[in-house]
N, C-alpha and C positions, 0 to 999 in steps of 0.2 A: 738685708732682711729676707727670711723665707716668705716666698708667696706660701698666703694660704688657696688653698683649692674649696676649702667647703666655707664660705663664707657665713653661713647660716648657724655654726655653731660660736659663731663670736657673741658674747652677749650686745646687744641693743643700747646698754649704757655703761656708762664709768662710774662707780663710787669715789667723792673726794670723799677721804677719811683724815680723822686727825691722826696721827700715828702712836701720840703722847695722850690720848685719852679715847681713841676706839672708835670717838664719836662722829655720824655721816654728817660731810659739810654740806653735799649737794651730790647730783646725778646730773651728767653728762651726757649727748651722744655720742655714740661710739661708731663713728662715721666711716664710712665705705667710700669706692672709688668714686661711685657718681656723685657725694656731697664734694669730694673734696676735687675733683673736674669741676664743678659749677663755680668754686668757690675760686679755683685760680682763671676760670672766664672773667669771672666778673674783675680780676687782677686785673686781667689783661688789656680788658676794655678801660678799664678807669686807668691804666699809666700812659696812655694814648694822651689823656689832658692832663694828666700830673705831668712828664714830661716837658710839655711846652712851659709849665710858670718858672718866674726865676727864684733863682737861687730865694730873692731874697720874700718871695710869696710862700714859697716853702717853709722857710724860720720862721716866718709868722705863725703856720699850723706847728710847728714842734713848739713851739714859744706857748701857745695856749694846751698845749699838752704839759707841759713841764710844769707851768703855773697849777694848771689842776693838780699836778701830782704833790706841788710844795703844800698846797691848800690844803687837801687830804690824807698827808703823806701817813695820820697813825692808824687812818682804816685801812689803806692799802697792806701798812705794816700789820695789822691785823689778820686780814686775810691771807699772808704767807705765812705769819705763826701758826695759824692755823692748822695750815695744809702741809709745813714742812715741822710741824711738832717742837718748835721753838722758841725764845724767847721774841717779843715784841723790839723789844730794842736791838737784837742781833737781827735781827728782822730790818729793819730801817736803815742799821748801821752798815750793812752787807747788801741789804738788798734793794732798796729805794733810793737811800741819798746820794749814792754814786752817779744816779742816772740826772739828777740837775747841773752836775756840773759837764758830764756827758754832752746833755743836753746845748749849755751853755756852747761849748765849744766846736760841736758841726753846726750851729747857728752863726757864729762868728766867721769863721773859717773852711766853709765848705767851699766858697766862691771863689776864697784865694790859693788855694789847694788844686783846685781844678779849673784856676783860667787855661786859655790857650796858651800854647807856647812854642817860643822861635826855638828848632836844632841849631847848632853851628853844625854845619856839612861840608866844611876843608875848604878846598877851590873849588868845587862843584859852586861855591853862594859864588865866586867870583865868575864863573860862567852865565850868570843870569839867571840864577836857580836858586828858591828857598823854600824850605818845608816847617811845617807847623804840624804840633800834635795838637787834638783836641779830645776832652774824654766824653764818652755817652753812655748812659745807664744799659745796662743789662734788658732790664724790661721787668720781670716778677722772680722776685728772691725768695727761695723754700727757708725757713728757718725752722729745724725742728731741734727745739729745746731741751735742758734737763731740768730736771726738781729740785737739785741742791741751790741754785739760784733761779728761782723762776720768775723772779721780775728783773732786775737786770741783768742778764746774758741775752733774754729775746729784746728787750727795749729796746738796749744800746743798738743790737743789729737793727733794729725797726728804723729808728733816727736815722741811722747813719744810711740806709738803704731808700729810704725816702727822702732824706735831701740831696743825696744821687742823683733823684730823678726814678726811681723805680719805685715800685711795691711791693707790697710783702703777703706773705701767706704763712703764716703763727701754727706748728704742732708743738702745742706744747706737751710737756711728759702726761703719762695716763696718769702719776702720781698727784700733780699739780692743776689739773685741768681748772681749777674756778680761777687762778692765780691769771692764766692765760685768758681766760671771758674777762675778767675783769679790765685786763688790758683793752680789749676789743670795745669794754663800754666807755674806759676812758676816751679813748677816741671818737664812739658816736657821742659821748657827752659834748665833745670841744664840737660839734660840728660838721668834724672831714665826713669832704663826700665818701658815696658807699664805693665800695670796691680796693683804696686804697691800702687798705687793712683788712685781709681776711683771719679768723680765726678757726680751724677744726681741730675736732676736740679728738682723741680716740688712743687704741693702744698700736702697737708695731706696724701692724697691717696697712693702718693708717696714713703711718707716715713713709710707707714702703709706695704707698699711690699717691701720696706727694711726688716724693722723687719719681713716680714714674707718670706726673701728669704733666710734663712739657714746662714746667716751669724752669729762666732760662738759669739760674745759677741757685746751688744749696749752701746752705751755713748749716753745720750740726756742732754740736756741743753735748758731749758723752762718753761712754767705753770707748778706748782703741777695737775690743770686738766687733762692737756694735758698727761703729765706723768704718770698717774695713768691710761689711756688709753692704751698707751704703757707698759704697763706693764705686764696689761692683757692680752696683743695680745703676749705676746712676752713668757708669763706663759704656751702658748698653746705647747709651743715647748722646753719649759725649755731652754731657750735662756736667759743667766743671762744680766742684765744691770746695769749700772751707771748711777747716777742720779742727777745732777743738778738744783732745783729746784726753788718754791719761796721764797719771805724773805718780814719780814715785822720790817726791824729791827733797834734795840733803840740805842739811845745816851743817857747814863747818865753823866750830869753835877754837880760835887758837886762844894760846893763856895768858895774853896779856887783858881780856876782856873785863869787863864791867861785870862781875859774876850777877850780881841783883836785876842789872836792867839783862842779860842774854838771856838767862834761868826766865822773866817773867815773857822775854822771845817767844822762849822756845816751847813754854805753855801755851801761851797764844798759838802762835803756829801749829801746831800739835793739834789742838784740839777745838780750836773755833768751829762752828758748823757742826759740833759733834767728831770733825775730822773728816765731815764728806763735803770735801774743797780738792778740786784737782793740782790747787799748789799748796797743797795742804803741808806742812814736814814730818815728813814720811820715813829720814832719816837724820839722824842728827851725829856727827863724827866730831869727838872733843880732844883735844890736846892732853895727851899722856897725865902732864904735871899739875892739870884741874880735874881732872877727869871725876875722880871722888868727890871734892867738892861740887862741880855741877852737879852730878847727879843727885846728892843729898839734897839738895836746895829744890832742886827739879820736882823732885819729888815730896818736899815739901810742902811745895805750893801746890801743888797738883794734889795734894789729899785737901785744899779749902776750898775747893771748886764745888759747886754745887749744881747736881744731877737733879732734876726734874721739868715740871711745866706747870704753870698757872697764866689766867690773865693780865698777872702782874706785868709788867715791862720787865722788869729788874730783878725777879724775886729767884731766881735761878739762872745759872751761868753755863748751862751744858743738858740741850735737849737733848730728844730721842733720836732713832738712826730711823730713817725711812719706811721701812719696811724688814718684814722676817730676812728676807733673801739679805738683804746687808748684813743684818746681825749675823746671820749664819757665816758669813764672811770674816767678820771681822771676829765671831769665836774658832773660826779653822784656825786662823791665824796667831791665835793667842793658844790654842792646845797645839799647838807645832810648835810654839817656843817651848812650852814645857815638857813636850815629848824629845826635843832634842837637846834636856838638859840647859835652855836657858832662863832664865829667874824672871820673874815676876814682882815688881818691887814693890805696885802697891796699883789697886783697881781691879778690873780685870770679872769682876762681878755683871750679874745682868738681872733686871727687872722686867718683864715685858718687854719690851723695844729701847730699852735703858739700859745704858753700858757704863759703866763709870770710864773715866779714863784712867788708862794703862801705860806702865813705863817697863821696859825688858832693858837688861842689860846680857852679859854674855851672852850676844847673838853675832852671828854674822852672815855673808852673803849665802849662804847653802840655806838659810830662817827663807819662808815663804814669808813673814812680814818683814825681810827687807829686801826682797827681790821685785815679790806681786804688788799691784799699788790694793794697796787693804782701805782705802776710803771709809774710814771709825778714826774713835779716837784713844789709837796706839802710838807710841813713840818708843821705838827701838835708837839704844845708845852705844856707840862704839868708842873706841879711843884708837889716836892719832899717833906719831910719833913725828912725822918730818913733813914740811909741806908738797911734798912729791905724793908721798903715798896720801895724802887728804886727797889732793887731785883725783888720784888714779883710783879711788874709791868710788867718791864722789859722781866719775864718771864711769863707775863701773854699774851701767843699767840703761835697758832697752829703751827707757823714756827719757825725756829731756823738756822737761815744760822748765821749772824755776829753780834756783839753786840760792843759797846766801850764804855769806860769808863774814865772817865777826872778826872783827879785831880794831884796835887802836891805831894799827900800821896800814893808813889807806891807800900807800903806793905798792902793800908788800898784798892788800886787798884785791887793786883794779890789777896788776900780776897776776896773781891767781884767778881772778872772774874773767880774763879773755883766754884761761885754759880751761874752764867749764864747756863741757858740751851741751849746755843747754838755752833756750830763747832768751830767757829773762836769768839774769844773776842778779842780786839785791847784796849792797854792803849794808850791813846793821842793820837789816831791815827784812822782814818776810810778809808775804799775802795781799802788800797796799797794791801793787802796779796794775791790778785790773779795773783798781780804781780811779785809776789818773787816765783819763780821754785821750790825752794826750801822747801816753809812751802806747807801742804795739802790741803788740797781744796774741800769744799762740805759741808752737812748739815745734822742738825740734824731733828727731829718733819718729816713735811710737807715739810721741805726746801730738801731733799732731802733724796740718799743711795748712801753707796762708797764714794769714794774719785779721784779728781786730782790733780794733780801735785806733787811734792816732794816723797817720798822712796815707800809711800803709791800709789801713783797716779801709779806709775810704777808695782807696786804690782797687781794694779788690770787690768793691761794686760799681767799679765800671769800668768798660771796654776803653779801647787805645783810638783812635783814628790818625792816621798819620795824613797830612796833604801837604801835597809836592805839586809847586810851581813852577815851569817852565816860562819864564816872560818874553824869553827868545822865541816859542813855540808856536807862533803864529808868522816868525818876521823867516826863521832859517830852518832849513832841513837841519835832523842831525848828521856829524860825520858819521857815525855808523850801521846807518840806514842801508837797506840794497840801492843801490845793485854794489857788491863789494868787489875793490877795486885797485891796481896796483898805491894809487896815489890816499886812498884809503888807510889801505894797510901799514905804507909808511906814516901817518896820521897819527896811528893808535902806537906804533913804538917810540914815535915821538911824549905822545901823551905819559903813555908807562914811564918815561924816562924824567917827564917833569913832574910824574907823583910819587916817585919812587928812588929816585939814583940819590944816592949820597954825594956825589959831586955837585957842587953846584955851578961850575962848567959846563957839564953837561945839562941841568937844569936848564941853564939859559941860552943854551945852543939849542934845543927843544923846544922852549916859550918862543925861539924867532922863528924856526919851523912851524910852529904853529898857526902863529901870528898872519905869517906869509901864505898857510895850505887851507885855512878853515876856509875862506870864500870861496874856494875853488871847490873844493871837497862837498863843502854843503849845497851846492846846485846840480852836482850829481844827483841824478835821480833817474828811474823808468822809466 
């Protein structure tokens, strides 16, 4: 992030807007270094006593977080349609109900995840000697969010980061800001003590004094730009982070497929969230001999879809895109296919922050929408001929978050998904896995560092401790202590020779040297 220098021209607050109707949800503050230093003090002081409860006093607070959220869950979901210009029930179904079974499972499984644990260490355990890891929280977790999921991408890291044993500090996007207080009130709702959960609201600058207010580990979720900024700032302090990035990622269709259930895939994928989803399918590569076929069908379905917003839950299948700046994105992207001669088959329209969706066919890698990750909802189609060049397509882009692959042939599938170069491969299936607590989460290339969710995600809020026991180290010197010494040094080529020689004559010609030198050896001393 650029430091600002004149801080006095930032405005004082945030407008939450709806984006799909203009209308102001609420005003924010637009918080500066000193709210957001107070705010990770008071972290710091409150994980002093979060830390000491167990595992299982912990569950109990995310236990009565999760119940509130099941209790409430169509206002919360109101309050994201709102602010992200969408349907009510794409709302729920993307961004509320993922976080109960989240939920369920670091309540379950955090304890077992992170007992202590015995190394096997060779002959060293047969020396008198055994080590154990144990893991400890970080202390206070930056989490600065994005808008396209703003209740669950910060939740999930909240839970998971609190039953660690840490705390957290919530920026969430300038776009989302009520989406994020809301969070903060659930919380003081259920009771947690103050400091466990900090919330500041603001724009860039904001979250640029996050990361630079000592707090000890970041999670961001956002641009590869943007995150490559933050990384920077955060390198000045050796402040490690996690990183959730961009994606610009394929569907490969071979022709033996289910044309009805891939075509309604590849709709979905394509275009849920409007298409601003970082594993959103961004590219779609079909086999030669269907190739016609999908696409007719594709697009098909893709003219039933229905563009707008009401209070309705249901009443509409494809909000608005966030803000100007996206739309403008995502029509470069659509006047680039058609300035470089490739077709437009049906969409491609805009209303105010309303885009229909759009399907291009004769495009290829030189299109800025299938190189740049275009976050709308576009779907560029190519065709395949051999499963080599799917691959080498497939893998031909600086991101790597999620890739899927379709076909009936699931050994000719898991083949091809461990030559993807990207985190998540999905057979016959695209967009679910950030839903499942369970599997890991994150990217490879450009799409990101680290991981969330599942044994991994919890791994990375918190530190290693390794302890090494000497039980001997009270009763004998060791042999290679000073003063160093002829009878020493034959010692240690003895030793090299019993953890190393491929004979095992020589092994045990060395175990009786030893056997016979250690008493001796270990009373040497100063």
């Amino acid at each position: 992030m650029v430091l600002r220098t004149e801080i006095t021209e930032r405005p004082p607050l945030l407008r939450s807007i709806n984006p799909a109707t203009g209308e102001k949800i609420g005003e924010f503050p637009n918080m500066g270094k000193k709210e957001v230093d107070e705010a990770v003090s008071r972290a710091k002081e409150a994980q002093k006593f979060w830390a000491e409860l167990s595992f299982e006093e912990r569950g109990e607070w995310i236990y009565k977080f999760k119940e509130f959220v099941r209790k409430n869950i169509e206002d919360i979901a109101e309050v994201i349609s709102q602010e992200k210009g969408v349907s009510r029930m794409e709302a729920l179904i993307s961004d509320v109900f993922p976080i109960l079974d989240l939920a369920d499972f670091y309540i379950k499984n955090t304890q077992k995840i992170l007992r202590r644990e015995k190394i096997k260490i060779g002959v060293w355990g047969l020396l008198g000697r055994e080590s154990e890891i144990e893991y400890f929280p970080y202390g206070v977790i930056g989490i600065i969010s994005p808008w396209n999921f703003p209740f669950s991408i910060p939740v999930g890291q909240i839970i998971i980061a609190l039953m660690a044993g840490n705390t957290a500090v919530l920026k969430p996007s300038e776009f989302t800001p009520k989406t994020g207080v809301t969070v903060k009130k659930i919380f003081d709702e259920i009771g947690i003590p103050k400091g466990i959960l900090e919330v500041v609201t603001g724009d860039g600058y904001t979250g640029e004094m996050l990361v630079r207010s000592g707090v000890d580990k970041i999670f961001f979720t956002g641009s590869t730009t943007t995150g490559a900024k933050i990384m920077k700032t955060a390198a000045e302090s050796l402040t490690p982070v996690v990183m959730e990035l961009g994606g610009k990622d394929p569907m490969i269709v071979f022709d033996d497929v289910d044309l009805d259930i891939t075509t309604d895939a590849a709709v979905f994928g394509s275009f849920f969230n409007t298409g601003q989803v970082c594993a959103s399918v961004e590219r779609i590569y079909v086999h030669k001999k269907i190739f016609n076929d999908f696409v007719n069908l594709m697009v098909e379905k893709t003219k039933k879809l229905r563009v707008g917003y009401s209070k309705t839950p249901y009443e509409y299948d494809i909000g608005s895109v966030i803000s100007e700046k996206q739309l403008e994105k995502v029509k470069e992207h659509i006047e680039n296919v058609i300035e470089k001669g490739g077709k437009v088959l049906t969409g491609g329209r805009t209303n105010k922050l309303f885009i229909e969706p759009t399907i291009f066919v004769d495009v290829d890698h030189s299109f800025k929408a299938v190189r740049e990750e275009t976050f709308g909802p576009t779907a560029p189609i190519m065709k395949f001929e051999t499963e080599d060049e799917a691959i080498e397509l497939a893998n031909d882009s600086e991101y790597g978050l999620t890739a899927s692959v379709w076909t009936k042939d699931l050994t000719k599938a898991k083949r091809i998904a461990s030559k993807l170069n990207f985190a998540t491969v999905m057979i016959n299936d695209n967009l679910i896995t950030h839903a499942i607590p369970q599997t890991p989460w994150g990217g490879t290339k450009k799409s990101g560092i680290g991981r969330t969710h599942g044994k991994e995600g919890l791994l990375e809020m918190v530190q290693i401790r390794h302890i090494h026991t000497n039980k001997m180290g009270q009763k004998m010197r060791q042999p290679w202590w000073y003063p160093f010494t002829k009878e020493k040094y034959e010692f240690s080529l003895a030793l090299t020779n019993l953890l190393h020689s491929p004979s095992l004559k020589e092994k045990m010609s060395s175990l009786i040297k030893i056997a016979k030198e250690i008493g001796k050896v270990s009373k040497q001393k100063l």
